[in-house]
C-alpha positions as CSV (number, residue, x, y, z in Angstrom):
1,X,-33.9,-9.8,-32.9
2,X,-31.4,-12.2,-30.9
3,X,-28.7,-10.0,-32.0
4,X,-30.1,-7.3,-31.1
5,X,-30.9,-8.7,-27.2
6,X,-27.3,-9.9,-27.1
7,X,-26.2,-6.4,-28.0
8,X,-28.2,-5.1,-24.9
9,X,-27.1,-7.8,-22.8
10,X,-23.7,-6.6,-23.1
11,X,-24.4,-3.0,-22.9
12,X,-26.3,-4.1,-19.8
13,X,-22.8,-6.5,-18.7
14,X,-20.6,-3.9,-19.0
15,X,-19.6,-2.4,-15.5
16,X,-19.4,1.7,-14.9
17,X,-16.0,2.9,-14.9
18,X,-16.2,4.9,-11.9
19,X,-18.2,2.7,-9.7
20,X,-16.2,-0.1,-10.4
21,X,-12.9,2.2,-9.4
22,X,-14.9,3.2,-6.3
23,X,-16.5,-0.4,-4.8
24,X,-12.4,-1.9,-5.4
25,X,-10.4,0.7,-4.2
26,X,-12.0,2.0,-1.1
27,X,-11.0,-1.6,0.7
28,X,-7.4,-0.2,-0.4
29,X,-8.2,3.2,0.6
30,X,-9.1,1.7,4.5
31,X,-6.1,-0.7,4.3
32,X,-3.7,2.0,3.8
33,X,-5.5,4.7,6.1
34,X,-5.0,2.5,9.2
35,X,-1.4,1.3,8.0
36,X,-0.1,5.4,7.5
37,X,-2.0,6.7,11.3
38,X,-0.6,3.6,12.8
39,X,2.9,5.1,11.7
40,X,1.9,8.8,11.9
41,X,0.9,7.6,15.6
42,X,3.3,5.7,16.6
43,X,5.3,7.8,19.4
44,X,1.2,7.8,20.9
45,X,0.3,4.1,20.7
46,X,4.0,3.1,21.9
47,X,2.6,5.2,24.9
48,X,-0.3,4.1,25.3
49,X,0.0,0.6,24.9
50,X,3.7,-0.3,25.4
51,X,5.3,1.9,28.2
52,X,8.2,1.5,29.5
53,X,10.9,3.4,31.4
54,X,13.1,4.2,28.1
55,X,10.8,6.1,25.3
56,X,13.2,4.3,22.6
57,X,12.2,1.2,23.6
58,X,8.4,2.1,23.9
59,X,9.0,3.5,20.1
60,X,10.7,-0.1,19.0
61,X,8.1,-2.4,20.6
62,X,5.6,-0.3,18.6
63,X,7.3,-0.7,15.1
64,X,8.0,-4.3,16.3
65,X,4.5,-4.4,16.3
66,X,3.6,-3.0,13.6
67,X,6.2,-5.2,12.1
68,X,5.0,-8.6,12.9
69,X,1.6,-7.8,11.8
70,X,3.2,-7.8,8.3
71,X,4.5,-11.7,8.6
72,X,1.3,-13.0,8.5
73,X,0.0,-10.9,5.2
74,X,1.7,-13.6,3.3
75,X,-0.8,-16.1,4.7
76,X,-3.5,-13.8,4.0
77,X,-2.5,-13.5,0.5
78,X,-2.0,-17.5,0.2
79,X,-5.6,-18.0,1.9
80,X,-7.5,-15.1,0.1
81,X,-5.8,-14.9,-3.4
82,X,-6.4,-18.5,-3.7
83,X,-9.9,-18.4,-2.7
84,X,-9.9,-15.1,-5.3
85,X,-8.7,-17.4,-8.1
86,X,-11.2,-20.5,-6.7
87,X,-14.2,-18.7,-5.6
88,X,-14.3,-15.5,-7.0
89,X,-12.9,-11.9,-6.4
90,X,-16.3,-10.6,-5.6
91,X,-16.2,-12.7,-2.5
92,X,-12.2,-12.2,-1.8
93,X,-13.3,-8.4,-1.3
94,X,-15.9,-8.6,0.6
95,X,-14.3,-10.8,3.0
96,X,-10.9,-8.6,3.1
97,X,-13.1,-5.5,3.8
98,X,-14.8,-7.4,6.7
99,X,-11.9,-8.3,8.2
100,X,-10.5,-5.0,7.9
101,X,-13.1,-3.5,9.9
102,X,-12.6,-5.9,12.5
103,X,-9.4,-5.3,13.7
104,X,-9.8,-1.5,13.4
105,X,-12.5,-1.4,15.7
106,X,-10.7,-3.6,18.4
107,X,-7.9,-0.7,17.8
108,X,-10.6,2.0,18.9
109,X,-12.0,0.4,21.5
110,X,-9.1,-0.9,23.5
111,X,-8.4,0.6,26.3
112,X,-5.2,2.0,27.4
113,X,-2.4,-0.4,29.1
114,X,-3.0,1.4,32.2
115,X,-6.3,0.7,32.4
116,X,-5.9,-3.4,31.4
117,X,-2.1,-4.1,31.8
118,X,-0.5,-6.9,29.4
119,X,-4.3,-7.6,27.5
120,X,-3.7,-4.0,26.1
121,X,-0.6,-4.7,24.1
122,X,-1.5,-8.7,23.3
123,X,-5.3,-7.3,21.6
124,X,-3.3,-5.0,19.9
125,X,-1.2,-7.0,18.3
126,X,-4.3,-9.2,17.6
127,X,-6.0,-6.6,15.9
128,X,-3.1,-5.8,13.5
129,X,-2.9,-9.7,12.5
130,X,-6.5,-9.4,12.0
131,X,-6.0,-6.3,9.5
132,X,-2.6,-7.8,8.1
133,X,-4.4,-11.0,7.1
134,X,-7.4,-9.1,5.4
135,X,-4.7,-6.7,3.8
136,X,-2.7,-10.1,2.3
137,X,-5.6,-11.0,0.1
138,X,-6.7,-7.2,-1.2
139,X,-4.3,-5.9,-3.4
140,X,-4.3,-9.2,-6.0
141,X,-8.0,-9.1,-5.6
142,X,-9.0,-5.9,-6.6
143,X,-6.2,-5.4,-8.7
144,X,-7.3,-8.6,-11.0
145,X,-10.8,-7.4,-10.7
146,X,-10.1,-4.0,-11.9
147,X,-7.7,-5.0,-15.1
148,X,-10.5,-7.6,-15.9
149,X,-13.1,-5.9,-16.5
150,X,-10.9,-3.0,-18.5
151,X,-8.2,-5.0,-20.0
152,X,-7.9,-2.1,-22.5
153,X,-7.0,0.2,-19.7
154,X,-5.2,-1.4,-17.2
155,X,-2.6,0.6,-16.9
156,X,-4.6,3.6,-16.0
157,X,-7.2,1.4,-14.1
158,X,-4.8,-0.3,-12.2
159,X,-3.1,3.2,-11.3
160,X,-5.6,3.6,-9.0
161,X,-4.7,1.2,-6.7
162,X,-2.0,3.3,-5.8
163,X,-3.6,6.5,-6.6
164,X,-6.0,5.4,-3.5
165,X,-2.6,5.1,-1.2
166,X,-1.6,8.8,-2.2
167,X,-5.4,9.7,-1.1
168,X,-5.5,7.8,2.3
169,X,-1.9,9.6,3.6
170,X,-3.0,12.8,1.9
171,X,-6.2,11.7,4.5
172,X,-3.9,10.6,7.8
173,X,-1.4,13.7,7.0
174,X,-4.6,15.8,7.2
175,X,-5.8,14.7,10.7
176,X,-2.5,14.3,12.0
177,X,-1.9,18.1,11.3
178,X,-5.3,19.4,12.7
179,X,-5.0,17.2,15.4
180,X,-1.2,18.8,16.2
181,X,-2.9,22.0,16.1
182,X,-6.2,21.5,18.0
183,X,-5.4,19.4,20.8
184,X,-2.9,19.6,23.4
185,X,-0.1,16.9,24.3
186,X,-1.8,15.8,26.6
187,X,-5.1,15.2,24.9
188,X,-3.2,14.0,22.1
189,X,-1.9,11.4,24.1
190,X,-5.2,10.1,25.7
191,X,-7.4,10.1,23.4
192,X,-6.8,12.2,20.2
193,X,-5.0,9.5,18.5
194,X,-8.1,7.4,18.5
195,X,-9.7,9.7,16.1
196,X,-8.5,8.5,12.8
197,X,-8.4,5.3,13.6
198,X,-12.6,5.6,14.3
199,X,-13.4,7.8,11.0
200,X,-11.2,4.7,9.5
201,X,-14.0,2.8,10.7
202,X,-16.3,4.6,9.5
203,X,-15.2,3.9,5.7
204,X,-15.3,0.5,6.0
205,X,-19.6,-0.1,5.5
206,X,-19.5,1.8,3.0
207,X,-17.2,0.0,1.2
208,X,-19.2,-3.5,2.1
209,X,-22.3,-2.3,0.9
210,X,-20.8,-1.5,-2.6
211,X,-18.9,-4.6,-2.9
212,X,-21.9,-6.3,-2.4
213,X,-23.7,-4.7,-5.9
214,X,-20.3,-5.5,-7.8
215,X,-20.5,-8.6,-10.6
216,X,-17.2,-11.0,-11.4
217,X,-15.5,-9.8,-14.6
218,X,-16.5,-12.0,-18.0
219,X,-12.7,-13.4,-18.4
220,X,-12.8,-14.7,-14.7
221,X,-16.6,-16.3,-15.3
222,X,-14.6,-17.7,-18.3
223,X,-11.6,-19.6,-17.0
224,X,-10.0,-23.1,-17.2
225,X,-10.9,-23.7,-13.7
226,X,-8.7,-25.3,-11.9
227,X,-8.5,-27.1,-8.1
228,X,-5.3,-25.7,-6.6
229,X,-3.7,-22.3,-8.2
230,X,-1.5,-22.4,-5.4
231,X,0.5,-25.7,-6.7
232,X,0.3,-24.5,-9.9
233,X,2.3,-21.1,-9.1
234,X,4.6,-23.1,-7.0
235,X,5.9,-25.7,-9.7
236,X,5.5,-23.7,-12.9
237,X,5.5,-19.7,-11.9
238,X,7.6,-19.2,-9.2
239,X,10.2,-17.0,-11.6
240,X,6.7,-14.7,-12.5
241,X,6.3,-14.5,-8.9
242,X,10.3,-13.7,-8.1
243,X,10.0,-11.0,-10.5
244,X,6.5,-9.2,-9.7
245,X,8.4,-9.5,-6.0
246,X,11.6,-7.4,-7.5
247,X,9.2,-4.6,-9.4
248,X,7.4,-4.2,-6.0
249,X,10.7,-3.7,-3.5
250,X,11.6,0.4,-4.0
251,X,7.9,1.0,-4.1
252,X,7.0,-0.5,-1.1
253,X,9.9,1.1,0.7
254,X,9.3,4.4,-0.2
255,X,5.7,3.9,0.6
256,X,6.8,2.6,4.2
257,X,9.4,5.6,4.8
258,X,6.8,7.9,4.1
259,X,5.1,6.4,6.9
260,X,8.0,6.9,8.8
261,X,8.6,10.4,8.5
262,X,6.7,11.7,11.2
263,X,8.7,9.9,13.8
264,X,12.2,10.4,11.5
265,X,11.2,14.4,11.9
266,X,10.3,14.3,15.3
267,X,12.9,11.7,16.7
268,X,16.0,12.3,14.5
269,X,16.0,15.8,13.1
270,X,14.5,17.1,16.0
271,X,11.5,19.0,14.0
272,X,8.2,20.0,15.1
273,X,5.1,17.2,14.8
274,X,3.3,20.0,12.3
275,X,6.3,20.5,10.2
276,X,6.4,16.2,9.8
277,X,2.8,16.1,9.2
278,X,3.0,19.1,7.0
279,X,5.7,17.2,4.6
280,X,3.5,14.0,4.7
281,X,0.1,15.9,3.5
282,X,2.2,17.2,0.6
283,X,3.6,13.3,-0.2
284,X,-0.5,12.7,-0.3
285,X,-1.3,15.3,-2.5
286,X,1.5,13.9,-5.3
287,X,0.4,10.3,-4.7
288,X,-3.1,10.9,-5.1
289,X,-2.9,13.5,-8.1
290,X,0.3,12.6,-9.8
291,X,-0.4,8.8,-10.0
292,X,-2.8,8.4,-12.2
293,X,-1.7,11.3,-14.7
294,X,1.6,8.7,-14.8
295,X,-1.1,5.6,-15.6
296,X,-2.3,7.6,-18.5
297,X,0.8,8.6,-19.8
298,X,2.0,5.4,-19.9
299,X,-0.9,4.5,-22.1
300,X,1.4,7.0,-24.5
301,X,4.3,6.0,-24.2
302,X,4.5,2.5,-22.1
303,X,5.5,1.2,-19.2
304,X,9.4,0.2,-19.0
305,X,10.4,4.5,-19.6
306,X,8.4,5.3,-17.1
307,X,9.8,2.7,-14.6
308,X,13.6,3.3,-15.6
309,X,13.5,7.1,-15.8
310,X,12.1,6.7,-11.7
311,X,14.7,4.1,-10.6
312,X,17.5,6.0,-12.2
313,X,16.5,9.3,-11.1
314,X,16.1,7.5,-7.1
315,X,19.7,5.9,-7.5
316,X,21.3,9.3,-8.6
317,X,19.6,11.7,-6.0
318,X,18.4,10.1,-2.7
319,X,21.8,10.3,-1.1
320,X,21.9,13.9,-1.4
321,X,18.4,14.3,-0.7
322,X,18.9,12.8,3.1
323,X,22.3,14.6,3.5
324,X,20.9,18.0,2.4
325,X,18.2,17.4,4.9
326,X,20.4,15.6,7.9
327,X,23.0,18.3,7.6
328,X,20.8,21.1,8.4
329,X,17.0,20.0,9.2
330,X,14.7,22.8,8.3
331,X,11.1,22.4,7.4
332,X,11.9,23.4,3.9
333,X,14.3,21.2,3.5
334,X,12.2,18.0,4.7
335,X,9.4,19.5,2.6
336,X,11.6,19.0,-0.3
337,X,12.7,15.4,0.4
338,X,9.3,14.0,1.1
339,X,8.2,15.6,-2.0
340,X,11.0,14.3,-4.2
341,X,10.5,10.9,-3.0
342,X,6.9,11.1,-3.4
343,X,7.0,12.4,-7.0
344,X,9.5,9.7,-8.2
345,X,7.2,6.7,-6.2
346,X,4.0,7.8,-8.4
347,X,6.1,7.9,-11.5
348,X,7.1,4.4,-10.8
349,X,4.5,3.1,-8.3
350,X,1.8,3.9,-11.2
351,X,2.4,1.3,-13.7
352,X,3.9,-1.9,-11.4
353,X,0.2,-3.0,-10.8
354,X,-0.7,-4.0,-13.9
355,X,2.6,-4.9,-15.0
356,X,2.4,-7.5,-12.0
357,X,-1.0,-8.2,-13.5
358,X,0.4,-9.3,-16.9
359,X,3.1,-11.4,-15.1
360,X,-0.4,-14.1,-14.3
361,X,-2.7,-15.6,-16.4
362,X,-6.3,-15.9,-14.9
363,X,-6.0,-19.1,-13.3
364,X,-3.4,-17.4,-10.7
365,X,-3.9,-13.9,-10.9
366,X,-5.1,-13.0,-7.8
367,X,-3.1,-15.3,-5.6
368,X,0.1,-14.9,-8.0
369,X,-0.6,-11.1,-7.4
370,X,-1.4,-11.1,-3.4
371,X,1.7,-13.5,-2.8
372,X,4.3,-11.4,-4.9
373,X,2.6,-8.2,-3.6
374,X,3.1,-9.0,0.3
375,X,6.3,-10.8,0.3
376,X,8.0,-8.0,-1.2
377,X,5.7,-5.6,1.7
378,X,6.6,-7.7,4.3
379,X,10.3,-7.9,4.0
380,X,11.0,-4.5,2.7
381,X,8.1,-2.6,3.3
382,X,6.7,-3.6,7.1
383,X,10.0,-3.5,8.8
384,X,11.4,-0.4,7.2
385,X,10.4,1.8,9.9
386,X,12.2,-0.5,12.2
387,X,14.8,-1.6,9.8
388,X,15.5,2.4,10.1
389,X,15.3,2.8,13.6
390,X,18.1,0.4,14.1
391,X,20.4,1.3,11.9
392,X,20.2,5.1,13.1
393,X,20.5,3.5,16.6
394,X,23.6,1.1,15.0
395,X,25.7,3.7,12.7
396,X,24.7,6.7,14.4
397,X,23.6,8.6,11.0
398,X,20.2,10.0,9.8
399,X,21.2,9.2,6.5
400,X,20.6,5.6,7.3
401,X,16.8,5.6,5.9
402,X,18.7,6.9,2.4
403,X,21.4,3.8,2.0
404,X,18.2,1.5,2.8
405,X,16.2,3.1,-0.2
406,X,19.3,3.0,-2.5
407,X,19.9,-0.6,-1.9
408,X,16.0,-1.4,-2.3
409,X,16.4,0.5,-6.0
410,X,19.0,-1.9,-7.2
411,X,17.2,-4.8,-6.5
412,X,14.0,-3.3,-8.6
413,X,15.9,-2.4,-11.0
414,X,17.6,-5.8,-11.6
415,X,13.8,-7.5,-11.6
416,X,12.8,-5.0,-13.9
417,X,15.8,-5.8,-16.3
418,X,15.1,-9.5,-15.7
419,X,11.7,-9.2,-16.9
420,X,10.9,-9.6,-20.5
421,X,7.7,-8.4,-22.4
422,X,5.3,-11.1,-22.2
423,X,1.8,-11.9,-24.4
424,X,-0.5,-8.9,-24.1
425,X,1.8,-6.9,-22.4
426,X,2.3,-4.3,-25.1
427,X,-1.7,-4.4,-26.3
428,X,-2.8,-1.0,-27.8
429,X,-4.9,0.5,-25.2
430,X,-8.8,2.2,-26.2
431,X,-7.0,5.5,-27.5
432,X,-4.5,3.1,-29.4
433,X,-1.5,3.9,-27.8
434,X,0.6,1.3,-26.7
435,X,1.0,0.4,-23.5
């Protein structure tokens, strides 16, 4: 009889595959919906809240902006993933989430610059510190959640994560390119760009209320505890976090330039806003649909192939890519760039979650994660759009964007020779496959 009512206690434990993808990665979903329409917006916002007499500088104050907002992800990550590892990931998300909401409705509700002068600009900024803190503790949380409570199938499970990034572009291309096509210039420019950034809001409750219904995963419940995970990454793990930093580089810069592309297309090449918005719904589309088809296929065949065969394949081809592009810009030809990239990101992009997730044990997880995670965001991934900028302003070249993205593929590539298989890393999977 006791067996048999600890037999339904863990049938009754175990957590629903889908709702459990849903409640984590809608928080990452919002995160990266705001993050892509503040890029696919930019040449807007630099209007509306940073005029000035030269459009260039307008454009650079805005990326600056969007910039800075990344420096203090690192502290959101030290704050949250601790409290993840300490408290619980349960609570890390709901937080993050919160916080996320706030800034995005400060966002929607600011008024213009000429309407408020320098408070326009200064709230603005505020509001993306807000949503850069709250995005420095989600990724380690929900990630650790996720692989916790299906070890077996972290690689798929954790594919998601990313999978959810694909979905909320595919999301920002959409409204960017009915938006281009509904509304005039001129609306565009005084309110239209608000729109996104309001159904962004929208998400956010949703999300919350989920969260709320979600239960910690037995192996956290489980743990050594200890008082400070922090000290204990910084004297003993600092090489796992170095190395979860490298995996994360290329992926986080391709993620970023995708962002980019509507103002590369527009400012640069000289295309039309719907042909840049039209090549960043397609980079969706293979994010959100190719992603996870890559997580289960590296339940197959593993993790490492998958990972090379991307990097090699980015090395080899992305200086063409650009040149064919720069050399004669057609819509075609952009289509095919963004879609290359975007297709080589998933392949690799797919599996670095939960091999960052095997680089921690428990104890440090979260934080180990979030830390790794937004360093390696923050200083190749939120400046890459004006990392970009200036070097097209400093060499003269459109193929600028493509030496940046070949230099941030050698430094992956030498953290992903660096790192060695590690216990549990190569664990057969539900299907038996290894991993």
């Amino acid at each position: 009889m006791s067996t048999l009512i600890d037999q339904q206690r863990s049938v009754a434990a175990t957590p629903n595959l889908y709702k459990t993808l849903f409640a984590t990665c809608i928080g990452n979903a919002l995160e990266w919906f705001d993050i892509a329409i503040y890029g696919f917006f930019a040449s807007y916002i630099a209007q509306a809240f940073f005029p000035t007499a030269d459009p260039a500088v307008s454009l650079l104050l805005t990326f600056g902006s969007f910039g800075v907002s990344f420096l203090i992800r690192p502290l959101g990550a030290v704050v949250l993933g601790a409290y993840a590892d300490r408290v619980g990931r349960k609570k890390a998300l709901l937080m993050s989430i919160s916080l996320m909401m706030l800034g995005g409705a400060i966002i929607v509700l600011m008024p213009a610059y000429a309407t408020i002068g320098l408070a326009a600009p200064v709230l603005v900024l505020l509001a993306r510190l807000i949503q850069g803190f709250s995005a420095g503790g989600e990724f380690g949380s929900s990630t650790a959640f996720l692989v916790e409570h299906f070890p077996q199938r972290r690689a798929f499970i954790a594919s998601w994560q990313f999978a959810t990034q694909g979905a909320s572009t595919l999301m920002a291309s959409a409204f960017g390119l009915g938006l281009a096509h509904s509304l005039s210039e001129a609306q565009m420019e005084s309110w239209g760009w608000r729109l996104p950034f309001a159904f962004g809001l929208l998400i956010g409750p949703v999300g919350l209320y989920i969260r709320r219904h979600l239960h910690e995963p037995e192996s956290f419940s489980r743990r050594e505890k200890i008082r400070s995970p922090l000290r204990l990454l910084a004297g003993q793990q600092k090489s796992l976090m170095l190395l979860a930093i490298g995996l994360m580089i290329i992926s986080t810069g391709i993620n970023y330039m995708l962002n980019y592309v509507p103002t590369y297309a527009t400012k640069s090449l000289h295309l039309s806003a719907t042909t840049a918005f039209s090549a960043t719904l397609l980079a969706g589309i293979i994010l959100t649909v190719v992603t996870p088809l890559m997580g289960l296929w590296a339940e197959k065949i593993g993790r490492r192939p998958l990972m090379w065969g991307s990097l090699s394949l980015l090395l080899v081809t992305i200086y063409p890519a650009f040149a064919l592009v720069v050399n004669q810009p057609t819509a075609g030809r952009l289509l095919l760039l963004v879609g290359w990239l975007a297709l080589l990101k998933s392949v690799y992009f797919s599996v670095v979650p939960s091999m960052m997730a095997d680089l921690f044990p428990v104890t440090t997880r979260a934080s180990g994660m979030a830390i790794s995670y937004n360093v390696a965001v923050t200083l190749f991934g939120g400046f890459a759009p004006l990392i970009c900028t200036l070097l097209i302003s400093a060499t003269g070249t459109s193929l600028a964007p493509g030496y940046y993205l070949m230099a941030l593929t050698l430094l992956s590539g030498w953290a992903l020779l660096k790192s060695q298989t590690r216990p549990g890393e190569e664990q057969t999977g539900e299907r038996g496959e290894a991993l």
